[in-house]
Steps between C-alpha positions, in 0.01 A plus 500: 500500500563276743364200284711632237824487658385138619420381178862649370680339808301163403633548105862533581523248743372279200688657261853410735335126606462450092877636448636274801313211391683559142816544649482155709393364222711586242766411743424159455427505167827703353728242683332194341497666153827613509618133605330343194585723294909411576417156467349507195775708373796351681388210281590649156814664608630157663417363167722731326794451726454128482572524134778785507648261771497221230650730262747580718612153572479386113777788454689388816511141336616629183727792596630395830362832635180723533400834347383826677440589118138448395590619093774194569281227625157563270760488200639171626138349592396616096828376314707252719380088475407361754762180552381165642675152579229248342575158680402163433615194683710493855807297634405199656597449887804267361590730226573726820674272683737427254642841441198650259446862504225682318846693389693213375160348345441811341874504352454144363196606299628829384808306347267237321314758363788636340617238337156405394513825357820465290376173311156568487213738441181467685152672465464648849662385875264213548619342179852591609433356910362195331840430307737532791266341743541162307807561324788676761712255613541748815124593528443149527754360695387776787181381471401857366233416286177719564764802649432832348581804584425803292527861489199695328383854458122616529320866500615617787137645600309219438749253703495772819127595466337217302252762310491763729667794312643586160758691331158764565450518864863384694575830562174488751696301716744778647185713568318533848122445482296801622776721487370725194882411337741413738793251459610221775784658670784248479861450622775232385836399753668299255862534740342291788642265682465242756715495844687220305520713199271322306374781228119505502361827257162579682188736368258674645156642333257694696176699519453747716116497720506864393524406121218304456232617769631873517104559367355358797385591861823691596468462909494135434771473269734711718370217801586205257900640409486598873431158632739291246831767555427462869528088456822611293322381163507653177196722462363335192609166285842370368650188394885413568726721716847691404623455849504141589377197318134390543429228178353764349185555706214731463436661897135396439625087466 
């Protein structure tokens, strides 16, 4: 009997030394999974806001504002072109000096192009450049030969992301990886202003920690938004900021 209740004592104290050892160990353990799991999906959701923050600044540049309006800004990253200033040649140091401005250069071309335009017609713009580059009196007497300045419109998609999406898979950008669905919160202060009262419209995306590792190890994610709200840090990632301006900066950069 005796022997028994030895033998019993013996088996639980195992028993609890093989439950403690699991517990120590998985206290280890569950920390450094949970860690590399938010890197490796902190990686895909900065990628997204990288892009929506380039969306976001294309529309700026166009619009002179941002949108909180995701229907607004996919529609404008599928149908608006994307507008870029293709240069060739530069103002010489003593083209400066003597009063040149890209503005006034620009002017003197613009001009010579239209009266190119009312005596002649020309294949394309190089044929049309080539004319008033030896042929304006003004052109040449500025010594603006070479000096081009054009406006021209691309796909808007394939000038921001060079390949990356389509007409197909935009709308991917203004969704949180990992979070079974979820859209980037985000926030526009287009009335902002300096202290010299300087208007500056400001955004601000953001993902939540809870959003995109709510499945994991919930001690340690209430320790992570614990730890960054007690540094006074956003619990979880966002580029820009509606309350002051910051260029536009992701809290990870």
């Amino acid at each position: 009997r005796m022997k028994a209740t030895k033998i019993t004592v013996i088996s639980s104290l195992a028993v609890a030394a093989i439950v403690m050892a699991y517990f120590c160990i998985m206290s280890v353990v569950t920390p450094i999974q949970f860690e590399e799991t938010r890197i490796e999906r902190e990686s895909a959701v900065i990628s997204n806001l990288v892009d929506l923050r380039t969306a976001e600044l294309e529309y700026h540049h166009q619009k002179g504002c941002f949108t909180a309006s995701y229907d607004t800004l996919l529609h404008f990253l599928k149908n608006a072109p994307k507008k870029e200033l293709l240069k060739e040649g530069s103002l010489t140091d003593k083209q400066l000096e003597a009063g040149m401005t890209e503005k006034k250069a620009v002017k003197i071309i613009n001009e010579a192009k239209k009266k190119a335009l009312r005596k002649n017609n020309f294949e394309d713009n190089d044929a049309l450049y080539a004319y008033i580059w030896a042929n304006d009196a003004d052109v040449k007497a500025n010594g603006l030969q070479g000096f081009r300045r054009d406006t021209i419109e691309s796909n808007m998609l394939q000038a921001l992301y060079k390949g990356k999406y389509d007409e197909t898979t935009i709308d991917g950008i203004v969704s949180i990886p990992y979070s079974n669905g979820l859209q980037f919160e985000i926030e526009v202060n287009n009335g902002y202003k300096t202290s010299q009262g300087i208007p500056v419209p400001l955004f601000e995306a953001r993902a939540p920690f809870e959003s995109y590792l709510g499945d994991l190890n919930k001690q340690e994610l209430v320790n992570l938004i614990d730890r960054e709200q007690k540094l006074d840090h956003y619990a979880g990632l966002k580029v820009g900021d509606i309350y002051a301006p910051n260029n536009n900066a992701g809290n990870w950069e």
